[in-house]
PQR file with spaces between the fields and no chain letter, atoms N, CA, C, O and H, PARSE charges and radii, in Angstrom:
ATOM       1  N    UNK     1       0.824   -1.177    0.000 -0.4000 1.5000
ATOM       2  CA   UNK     1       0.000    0.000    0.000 -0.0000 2.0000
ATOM       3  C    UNK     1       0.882    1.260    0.000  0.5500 1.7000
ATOM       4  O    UNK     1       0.526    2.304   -0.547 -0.5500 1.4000
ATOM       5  N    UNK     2       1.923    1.123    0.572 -0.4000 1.5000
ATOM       6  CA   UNK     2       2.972    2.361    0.739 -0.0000 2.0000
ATOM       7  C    UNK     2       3.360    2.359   -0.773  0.5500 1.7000
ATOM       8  O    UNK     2       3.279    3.515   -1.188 -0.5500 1.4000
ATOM       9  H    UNK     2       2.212    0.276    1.017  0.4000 1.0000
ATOM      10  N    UNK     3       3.656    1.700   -1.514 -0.4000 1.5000
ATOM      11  CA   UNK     3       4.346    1.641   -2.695 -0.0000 2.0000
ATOM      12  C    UNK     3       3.597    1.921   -3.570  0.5500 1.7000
ATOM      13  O    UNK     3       4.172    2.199   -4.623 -0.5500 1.4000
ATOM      14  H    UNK     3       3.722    0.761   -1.176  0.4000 1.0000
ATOM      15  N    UNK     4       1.750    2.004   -3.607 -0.4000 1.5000
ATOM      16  CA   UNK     4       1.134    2.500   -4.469 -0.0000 2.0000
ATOM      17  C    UNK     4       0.897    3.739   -4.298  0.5500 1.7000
ATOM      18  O    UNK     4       0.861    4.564   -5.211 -0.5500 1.4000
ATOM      19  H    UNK     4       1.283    1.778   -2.752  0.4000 1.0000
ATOM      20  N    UNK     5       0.641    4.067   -2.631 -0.4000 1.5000
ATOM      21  CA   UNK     5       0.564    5.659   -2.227 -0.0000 2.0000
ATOM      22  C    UNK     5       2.086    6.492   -3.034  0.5500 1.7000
ATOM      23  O    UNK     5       2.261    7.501   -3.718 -0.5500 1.4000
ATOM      24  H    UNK     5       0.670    3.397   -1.889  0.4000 1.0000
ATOM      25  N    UNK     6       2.728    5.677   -2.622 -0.4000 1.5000
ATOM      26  CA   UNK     6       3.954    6.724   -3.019 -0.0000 2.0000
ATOM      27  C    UNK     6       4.121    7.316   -4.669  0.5500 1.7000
ATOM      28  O    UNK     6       4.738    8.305   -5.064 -0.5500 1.4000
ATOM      29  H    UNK     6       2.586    4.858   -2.067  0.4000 1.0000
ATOM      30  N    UNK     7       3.248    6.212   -5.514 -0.4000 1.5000
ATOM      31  CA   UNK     7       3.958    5.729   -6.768 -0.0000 2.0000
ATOM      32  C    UNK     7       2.602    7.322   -7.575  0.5500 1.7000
ATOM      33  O    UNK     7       2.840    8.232   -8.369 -0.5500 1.4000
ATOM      34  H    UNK     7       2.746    5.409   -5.193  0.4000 1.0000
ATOM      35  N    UNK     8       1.227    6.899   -6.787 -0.4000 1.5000
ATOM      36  CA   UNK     8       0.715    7.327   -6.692 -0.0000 2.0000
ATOM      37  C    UNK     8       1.027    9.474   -6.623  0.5500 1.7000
ATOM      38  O    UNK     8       0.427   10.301   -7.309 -0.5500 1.4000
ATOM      39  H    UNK     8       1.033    6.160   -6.142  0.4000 1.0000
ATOM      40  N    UNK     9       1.815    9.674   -5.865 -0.4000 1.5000
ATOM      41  CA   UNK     9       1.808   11.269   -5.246 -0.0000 2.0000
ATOM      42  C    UNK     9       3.758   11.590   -5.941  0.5500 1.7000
ATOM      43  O    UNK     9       4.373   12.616   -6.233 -0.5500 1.4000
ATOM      44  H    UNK     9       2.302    9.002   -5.308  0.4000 1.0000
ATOM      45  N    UNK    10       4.023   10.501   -5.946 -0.4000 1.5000
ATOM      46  CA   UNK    10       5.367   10.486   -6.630 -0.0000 2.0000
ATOM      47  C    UNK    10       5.487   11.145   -8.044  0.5500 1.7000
ATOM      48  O    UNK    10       4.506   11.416   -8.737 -0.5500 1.4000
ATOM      49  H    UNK    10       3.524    9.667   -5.709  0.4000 1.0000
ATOM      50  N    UNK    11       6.803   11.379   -8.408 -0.4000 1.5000
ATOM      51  CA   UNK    11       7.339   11.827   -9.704 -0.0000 2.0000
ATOM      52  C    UNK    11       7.165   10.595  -10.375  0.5500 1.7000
ATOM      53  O    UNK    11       7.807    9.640   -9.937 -0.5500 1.4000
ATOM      54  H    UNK    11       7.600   11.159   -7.845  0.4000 1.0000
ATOM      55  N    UNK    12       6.253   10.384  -11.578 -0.4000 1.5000
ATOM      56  CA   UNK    12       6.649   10.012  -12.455 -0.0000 2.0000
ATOM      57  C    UNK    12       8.230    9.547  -13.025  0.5500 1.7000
ATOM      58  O    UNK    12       9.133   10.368  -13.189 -0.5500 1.4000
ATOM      59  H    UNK    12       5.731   11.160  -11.934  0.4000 1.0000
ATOM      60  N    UNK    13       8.388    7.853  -13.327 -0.4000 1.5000
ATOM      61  CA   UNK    13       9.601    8.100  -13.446 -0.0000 2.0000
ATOM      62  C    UNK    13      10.400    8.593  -15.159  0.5500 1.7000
ATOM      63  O    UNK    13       9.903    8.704  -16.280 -0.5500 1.4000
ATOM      64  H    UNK    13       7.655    7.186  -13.193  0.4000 1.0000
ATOM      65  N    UNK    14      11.250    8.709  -14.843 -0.4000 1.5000
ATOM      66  CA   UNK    14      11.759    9.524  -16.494 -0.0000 2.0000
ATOM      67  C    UNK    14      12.083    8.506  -17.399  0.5500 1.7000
ATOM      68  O    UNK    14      11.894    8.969  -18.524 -0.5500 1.4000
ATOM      69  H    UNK    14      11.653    8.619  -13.933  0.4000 1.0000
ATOM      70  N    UNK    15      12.514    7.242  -17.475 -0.4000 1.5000
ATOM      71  CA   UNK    15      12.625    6.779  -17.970 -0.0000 2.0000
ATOM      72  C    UNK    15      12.591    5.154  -17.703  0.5500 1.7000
ATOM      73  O    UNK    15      12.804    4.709  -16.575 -0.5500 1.4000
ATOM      74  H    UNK    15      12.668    6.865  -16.562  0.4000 1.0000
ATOM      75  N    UNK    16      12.253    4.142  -19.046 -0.4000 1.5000
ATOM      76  CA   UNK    16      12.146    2.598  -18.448 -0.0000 2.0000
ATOM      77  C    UNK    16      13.519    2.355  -17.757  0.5500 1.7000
ATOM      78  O    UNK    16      14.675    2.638  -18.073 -0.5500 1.4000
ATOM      79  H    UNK    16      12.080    4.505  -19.962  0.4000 1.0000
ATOM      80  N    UNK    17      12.764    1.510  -16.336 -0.4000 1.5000
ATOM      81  CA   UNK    17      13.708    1.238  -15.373 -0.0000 2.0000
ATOM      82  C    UNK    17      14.140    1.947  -14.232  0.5500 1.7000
ATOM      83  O    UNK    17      14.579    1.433  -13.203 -0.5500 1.4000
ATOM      84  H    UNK    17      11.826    1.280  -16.079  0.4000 1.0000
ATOM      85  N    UNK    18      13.970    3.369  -14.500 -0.4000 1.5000
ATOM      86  CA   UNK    18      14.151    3.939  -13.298 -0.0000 2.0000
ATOM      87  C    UNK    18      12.722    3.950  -11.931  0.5500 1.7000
ATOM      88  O    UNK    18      11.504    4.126  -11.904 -0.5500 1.4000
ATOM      89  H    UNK    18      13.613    3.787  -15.335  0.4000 1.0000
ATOM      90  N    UNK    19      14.087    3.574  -10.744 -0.4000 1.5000
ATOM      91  CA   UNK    19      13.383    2.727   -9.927 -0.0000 2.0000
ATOM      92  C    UNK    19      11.765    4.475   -9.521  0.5500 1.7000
ATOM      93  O    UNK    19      11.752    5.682   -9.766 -0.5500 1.4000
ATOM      94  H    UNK    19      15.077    3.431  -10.765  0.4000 1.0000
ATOM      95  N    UNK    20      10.620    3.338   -8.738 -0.4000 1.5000
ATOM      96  CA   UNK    20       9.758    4.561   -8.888 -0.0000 2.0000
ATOM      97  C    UNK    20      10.262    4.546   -7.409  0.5500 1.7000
ATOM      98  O    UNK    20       9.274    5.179   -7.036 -0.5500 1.4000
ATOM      99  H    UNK    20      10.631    2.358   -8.539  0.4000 1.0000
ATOM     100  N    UNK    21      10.931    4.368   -6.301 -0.4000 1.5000
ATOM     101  CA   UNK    21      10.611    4.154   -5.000 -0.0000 2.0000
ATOM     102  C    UNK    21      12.465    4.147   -4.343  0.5500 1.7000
ATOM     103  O    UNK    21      13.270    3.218   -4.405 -0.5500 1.4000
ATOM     104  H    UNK    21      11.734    3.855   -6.604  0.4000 1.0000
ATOM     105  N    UNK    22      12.650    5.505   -3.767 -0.4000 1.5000
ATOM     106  CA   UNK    22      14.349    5.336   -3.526 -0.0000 2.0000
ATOM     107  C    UNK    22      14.711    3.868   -2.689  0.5500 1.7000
ATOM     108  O    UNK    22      14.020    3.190   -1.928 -0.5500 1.4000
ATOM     109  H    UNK    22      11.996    6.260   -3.717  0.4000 1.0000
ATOM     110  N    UNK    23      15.938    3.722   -3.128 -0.4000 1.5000
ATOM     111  CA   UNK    23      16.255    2.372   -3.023 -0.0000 2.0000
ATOM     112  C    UNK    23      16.504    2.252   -1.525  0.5500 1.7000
ATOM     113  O    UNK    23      16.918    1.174   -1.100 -0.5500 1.4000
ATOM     114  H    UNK    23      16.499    4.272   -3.746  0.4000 1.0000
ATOM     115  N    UNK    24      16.331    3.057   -0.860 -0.4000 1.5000
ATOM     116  CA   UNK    24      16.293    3.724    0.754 -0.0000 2.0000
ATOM     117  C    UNK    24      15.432    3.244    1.401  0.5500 1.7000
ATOM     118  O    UNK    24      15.683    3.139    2.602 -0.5500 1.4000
ATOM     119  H    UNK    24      15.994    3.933   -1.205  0.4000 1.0000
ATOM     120  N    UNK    25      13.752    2.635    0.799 -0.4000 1.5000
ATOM     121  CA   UNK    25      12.594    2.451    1.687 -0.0000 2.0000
ATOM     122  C    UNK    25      12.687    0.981    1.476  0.5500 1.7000
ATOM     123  O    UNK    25      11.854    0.464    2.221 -0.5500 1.4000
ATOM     124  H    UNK    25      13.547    2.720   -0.176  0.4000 1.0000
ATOM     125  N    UNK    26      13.386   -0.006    0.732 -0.4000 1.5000
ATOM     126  CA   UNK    26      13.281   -1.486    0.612 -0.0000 2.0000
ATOM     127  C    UNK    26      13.655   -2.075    1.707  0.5500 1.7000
ATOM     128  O    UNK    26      13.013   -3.119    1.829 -0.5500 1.4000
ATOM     129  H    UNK    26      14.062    0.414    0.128  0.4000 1.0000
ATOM     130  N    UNK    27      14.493   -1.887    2.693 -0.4000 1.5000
ATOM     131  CA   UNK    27      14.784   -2.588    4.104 -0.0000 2.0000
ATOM     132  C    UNK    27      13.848   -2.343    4.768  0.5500 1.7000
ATOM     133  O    UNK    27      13.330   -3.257    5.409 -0.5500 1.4000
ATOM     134  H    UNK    27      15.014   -1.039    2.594  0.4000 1.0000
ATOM     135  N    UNK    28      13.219   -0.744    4.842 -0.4000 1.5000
ATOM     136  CA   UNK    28      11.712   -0.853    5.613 -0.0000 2.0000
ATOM     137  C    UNK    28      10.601   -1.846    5.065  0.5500 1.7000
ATOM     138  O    UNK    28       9.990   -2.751    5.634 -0.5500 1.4000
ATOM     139  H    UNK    28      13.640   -0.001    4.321  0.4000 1.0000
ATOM     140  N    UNK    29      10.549   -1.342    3.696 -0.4000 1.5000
ATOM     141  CA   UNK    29       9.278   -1.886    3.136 -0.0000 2.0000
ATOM     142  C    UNK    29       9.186   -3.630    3.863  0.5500 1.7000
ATOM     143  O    UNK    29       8.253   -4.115    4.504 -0.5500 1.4000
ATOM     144  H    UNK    29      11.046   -0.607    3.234  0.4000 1.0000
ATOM     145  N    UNK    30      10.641   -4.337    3.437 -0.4000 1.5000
ATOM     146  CA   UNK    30      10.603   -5.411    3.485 -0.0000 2.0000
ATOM     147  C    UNK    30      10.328   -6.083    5.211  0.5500 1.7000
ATOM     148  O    UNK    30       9.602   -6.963    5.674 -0.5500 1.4000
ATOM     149  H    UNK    30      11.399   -3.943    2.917  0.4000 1.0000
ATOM     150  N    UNK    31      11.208   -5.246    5.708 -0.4000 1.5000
ATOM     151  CA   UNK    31      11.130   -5.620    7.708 -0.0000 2.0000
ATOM     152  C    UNK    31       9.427   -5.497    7.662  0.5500 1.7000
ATOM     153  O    UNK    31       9.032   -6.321    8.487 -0.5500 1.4000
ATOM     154  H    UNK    31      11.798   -4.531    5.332  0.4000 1.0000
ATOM     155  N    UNK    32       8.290   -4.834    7.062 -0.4000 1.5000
ATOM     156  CA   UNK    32       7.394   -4.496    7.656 -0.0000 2.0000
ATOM     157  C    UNK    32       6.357   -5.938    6.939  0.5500 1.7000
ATOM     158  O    UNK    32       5.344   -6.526    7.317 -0.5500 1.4000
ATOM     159  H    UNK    32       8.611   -4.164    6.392  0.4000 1.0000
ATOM     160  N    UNK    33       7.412   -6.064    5.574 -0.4000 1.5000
ATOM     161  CA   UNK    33       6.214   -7.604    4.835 -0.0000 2.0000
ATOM     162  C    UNK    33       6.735   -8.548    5.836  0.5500 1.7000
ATOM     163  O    UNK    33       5.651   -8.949    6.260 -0.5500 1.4000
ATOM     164  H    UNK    33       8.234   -5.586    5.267  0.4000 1.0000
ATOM     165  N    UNK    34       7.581   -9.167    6.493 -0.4000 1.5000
ATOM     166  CA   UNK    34       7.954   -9.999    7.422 -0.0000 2.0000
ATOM     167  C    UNK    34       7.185  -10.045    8.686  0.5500 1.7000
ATOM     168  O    UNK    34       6.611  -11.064    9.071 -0.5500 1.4000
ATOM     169  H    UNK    34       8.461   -8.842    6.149  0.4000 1.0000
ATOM     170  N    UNK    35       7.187   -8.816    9.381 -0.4000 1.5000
ATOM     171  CA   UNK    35       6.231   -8.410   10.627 -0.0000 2.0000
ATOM     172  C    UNK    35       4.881   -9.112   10.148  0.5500 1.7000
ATOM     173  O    UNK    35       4.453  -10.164   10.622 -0.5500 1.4000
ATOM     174  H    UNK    35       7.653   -7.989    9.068  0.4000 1.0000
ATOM     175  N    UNK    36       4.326   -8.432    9.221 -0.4000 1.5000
ATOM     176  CA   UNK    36       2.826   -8.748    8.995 -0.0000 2.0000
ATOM     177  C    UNK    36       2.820  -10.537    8.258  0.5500 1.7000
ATOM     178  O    UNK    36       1.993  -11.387    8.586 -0.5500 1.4000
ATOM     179  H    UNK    36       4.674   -7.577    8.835  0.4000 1.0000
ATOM     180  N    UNK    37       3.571  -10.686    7.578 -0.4000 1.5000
ATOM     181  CA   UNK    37       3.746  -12.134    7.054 -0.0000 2.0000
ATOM     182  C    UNK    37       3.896  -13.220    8.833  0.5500 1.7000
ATOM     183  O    UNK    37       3.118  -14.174    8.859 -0.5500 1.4000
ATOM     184  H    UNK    37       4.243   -9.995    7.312  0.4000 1.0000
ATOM     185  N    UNK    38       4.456  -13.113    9.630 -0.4000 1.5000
ATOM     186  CA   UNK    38       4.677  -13.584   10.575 -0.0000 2.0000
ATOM     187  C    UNK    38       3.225  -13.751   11.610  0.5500 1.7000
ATOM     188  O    UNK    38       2.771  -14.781   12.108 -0.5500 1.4000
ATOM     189  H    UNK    38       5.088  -12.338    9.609  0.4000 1.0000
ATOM     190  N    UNK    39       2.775  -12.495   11.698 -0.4000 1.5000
ATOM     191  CA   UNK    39       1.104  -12.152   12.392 -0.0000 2.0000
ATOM     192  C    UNK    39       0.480  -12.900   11.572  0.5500 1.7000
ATOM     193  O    UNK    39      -0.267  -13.721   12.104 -0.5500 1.4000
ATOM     194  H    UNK    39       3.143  -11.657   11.294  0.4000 1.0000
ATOM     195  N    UNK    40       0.548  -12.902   10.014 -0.4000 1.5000
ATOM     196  CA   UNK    40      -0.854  -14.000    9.822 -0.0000 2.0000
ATOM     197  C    UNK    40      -0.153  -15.254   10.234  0.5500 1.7000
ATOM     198  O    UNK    40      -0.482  -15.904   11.227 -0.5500 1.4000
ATOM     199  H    UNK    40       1.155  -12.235    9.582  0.4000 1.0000
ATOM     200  N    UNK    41       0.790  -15.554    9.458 -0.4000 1.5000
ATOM     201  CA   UNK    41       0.986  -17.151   10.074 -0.0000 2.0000
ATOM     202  C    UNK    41       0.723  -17.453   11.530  0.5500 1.7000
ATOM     203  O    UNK    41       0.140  -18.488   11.853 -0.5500 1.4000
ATOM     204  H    UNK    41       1.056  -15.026    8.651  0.4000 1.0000
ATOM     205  N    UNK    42       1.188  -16.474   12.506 -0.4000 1.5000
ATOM     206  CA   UNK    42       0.661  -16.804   13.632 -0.0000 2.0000
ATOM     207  C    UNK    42      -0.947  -17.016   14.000  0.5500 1.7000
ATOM     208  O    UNK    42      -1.537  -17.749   14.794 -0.5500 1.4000
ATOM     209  H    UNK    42       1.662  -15.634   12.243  0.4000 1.0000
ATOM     210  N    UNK    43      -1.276  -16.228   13.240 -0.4000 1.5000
ATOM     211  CA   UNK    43      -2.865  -15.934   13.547 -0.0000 2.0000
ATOM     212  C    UNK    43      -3.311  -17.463   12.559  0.5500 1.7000
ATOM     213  O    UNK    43      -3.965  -18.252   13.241 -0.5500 1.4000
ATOM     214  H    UNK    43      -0.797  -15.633   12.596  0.4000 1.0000
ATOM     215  N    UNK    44      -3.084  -17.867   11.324 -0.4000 1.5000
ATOM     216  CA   UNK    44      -3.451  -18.992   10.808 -0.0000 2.0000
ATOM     217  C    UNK    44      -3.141  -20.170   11.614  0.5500 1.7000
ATOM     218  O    UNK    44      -3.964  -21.061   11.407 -0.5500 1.4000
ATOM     219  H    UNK    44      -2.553  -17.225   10.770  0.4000 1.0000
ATOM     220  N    UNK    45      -2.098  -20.534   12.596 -0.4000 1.5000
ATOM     221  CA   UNK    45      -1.961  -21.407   13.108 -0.0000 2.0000
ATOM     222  C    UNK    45      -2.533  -21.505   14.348  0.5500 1.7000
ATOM     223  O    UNK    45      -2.527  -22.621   14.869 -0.5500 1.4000
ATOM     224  H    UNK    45      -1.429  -19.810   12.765  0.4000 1.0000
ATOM     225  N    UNK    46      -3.090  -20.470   15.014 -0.4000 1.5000
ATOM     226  CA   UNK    46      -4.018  -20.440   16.212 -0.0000 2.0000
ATOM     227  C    UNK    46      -5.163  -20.917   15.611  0.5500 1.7000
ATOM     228  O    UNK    46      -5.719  -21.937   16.018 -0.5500 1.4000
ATOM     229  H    UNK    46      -3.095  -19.564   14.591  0.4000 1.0000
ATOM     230  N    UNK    47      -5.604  -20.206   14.585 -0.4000 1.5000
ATOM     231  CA   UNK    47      -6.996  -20.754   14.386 -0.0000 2.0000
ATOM     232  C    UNK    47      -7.175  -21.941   14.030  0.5500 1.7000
ATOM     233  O    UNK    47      -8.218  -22.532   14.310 -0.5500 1.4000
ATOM     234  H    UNK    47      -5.152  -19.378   14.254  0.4000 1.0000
ATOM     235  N    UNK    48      -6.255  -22.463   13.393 -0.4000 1.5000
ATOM     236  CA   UNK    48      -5.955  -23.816   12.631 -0.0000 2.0000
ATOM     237  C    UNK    48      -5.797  -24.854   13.746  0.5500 1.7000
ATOM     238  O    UNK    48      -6.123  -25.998   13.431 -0.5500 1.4000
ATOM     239  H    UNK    48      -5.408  -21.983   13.166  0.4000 1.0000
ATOM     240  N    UNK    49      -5.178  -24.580   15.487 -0.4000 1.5000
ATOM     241  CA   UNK    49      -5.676  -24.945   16.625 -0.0000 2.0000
ATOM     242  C    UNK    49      -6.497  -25.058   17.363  0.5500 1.7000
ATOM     243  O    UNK    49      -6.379  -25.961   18.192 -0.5500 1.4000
ATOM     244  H    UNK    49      -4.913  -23.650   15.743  0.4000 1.0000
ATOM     245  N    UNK    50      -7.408  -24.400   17.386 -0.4000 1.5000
ATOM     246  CA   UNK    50      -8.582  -23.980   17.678 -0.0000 2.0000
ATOM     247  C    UNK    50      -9.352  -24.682   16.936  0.5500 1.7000
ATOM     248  O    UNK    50     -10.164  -25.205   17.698 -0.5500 1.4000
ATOM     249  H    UNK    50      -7.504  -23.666   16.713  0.4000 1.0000
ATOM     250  N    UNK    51      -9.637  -25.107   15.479 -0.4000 1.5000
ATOM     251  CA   UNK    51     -10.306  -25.893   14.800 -0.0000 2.0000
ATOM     252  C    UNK    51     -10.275  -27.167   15.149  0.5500 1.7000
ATOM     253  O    UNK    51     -11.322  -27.796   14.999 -0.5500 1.4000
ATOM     254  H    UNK    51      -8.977  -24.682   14.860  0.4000 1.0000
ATOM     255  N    UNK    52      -8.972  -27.936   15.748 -0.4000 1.5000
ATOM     256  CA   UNK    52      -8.491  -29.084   15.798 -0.0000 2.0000
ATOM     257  C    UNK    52      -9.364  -29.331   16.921  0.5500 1.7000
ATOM     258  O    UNK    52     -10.365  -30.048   16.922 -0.5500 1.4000
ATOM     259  H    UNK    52      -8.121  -27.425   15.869  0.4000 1.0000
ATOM     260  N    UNK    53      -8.815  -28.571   18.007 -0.4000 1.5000
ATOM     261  CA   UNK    53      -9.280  -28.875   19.068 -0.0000 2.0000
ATOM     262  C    UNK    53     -11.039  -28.696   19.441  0.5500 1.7000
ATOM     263  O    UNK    53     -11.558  -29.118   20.474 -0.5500 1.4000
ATOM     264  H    UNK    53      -8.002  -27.989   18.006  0.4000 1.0000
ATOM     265  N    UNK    54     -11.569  -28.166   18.625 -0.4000 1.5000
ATOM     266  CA   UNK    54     -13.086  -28.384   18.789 -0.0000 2.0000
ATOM     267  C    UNK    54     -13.430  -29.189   17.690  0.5500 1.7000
ATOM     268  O    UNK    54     -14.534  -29.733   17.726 -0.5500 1.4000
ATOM     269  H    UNK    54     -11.147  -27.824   17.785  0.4000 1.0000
ATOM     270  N    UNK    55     -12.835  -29.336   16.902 -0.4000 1.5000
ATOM     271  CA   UNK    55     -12.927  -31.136   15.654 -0.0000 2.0000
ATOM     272  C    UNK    55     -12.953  -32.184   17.011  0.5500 1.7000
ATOM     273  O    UNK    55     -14.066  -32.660   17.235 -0.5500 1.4000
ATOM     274  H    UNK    55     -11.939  -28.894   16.873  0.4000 1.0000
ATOM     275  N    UNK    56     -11.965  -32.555   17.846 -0.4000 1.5000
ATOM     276  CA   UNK    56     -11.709  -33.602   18.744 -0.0000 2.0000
ATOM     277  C    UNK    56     -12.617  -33.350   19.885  0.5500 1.7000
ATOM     278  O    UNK    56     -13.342  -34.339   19.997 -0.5500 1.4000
ATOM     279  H    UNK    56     -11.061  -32.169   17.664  0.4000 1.0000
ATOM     280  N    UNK    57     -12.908  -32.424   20.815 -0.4000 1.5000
ATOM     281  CA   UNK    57     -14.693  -31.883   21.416 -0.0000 2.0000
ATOM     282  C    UNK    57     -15.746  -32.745   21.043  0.5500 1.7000
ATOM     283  O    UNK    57     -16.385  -33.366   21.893 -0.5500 1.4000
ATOM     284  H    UNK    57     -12.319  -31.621   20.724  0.4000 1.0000
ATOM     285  N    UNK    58     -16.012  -32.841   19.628 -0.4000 1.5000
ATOM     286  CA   UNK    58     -16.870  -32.971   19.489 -0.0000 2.0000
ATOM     287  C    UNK    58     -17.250  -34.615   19.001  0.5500 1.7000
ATOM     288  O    UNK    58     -18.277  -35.008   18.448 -0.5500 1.4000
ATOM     289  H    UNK    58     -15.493  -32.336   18.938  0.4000 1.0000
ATOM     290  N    UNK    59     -16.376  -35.183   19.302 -0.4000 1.5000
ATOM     291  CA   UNK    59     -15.990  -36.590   19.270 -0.0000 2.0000
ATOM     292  C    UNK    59     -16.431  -37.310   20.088  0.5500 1.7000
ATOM     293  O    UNK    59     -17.083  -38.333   19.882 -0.5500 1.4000
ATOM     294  H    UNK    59     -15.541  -34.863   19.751  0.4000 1.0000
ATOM     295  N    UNK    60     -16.106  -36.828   21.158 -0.4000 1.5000
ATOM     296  CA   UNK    60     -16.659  -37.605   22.624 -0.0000 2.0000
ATOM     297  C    UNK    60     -15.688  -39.202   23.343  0.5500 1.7000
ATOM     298  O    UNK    60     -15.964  -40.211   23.992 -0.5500 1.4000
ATOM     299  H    UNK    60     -15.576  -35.997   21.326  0.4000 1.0000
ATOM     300  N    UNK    61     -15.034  -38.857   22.999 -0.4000 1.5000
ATOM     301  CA   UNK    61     -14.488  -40.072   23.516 -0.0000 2.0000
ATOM     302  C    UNK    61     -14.261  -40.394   24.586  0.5500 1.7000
ATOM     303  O    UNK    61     -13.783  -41.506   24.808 -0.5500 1.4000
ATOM     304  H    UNK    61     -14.810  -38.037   22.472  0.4000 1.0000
């Protein structure tokens, strides 16, 4: 979303290839897809626990 806002309010670039986004914001950009890549997996594997364990609930054994 940062990269469309920017690309968005940004200079136009001048020519094919030139980058649209200084090569300055890619260690952020990227630390921040990791953060959020990490929260869903966490969040997919809770729920994906949570499923299990009321799959086996409802078993009765």
């Amino acid at each position: 979303m940062l990269r469309a806002d920017y690309h968005e309010r940004g200079e136009k670039p001048r020519y094919l290839g030139d980058p649209v986004l200084p090569l300055e914001f890619d260690p952020y950009l990227y630390r921040l897809e990791q953060k959020e890549r990490a929260l869903r997996i966490m969040r997919v594997r809770e729920q994906g626990a949570q499923a299990v364990a009321d799959a086996l609930s409802d078993l009765n054994l």
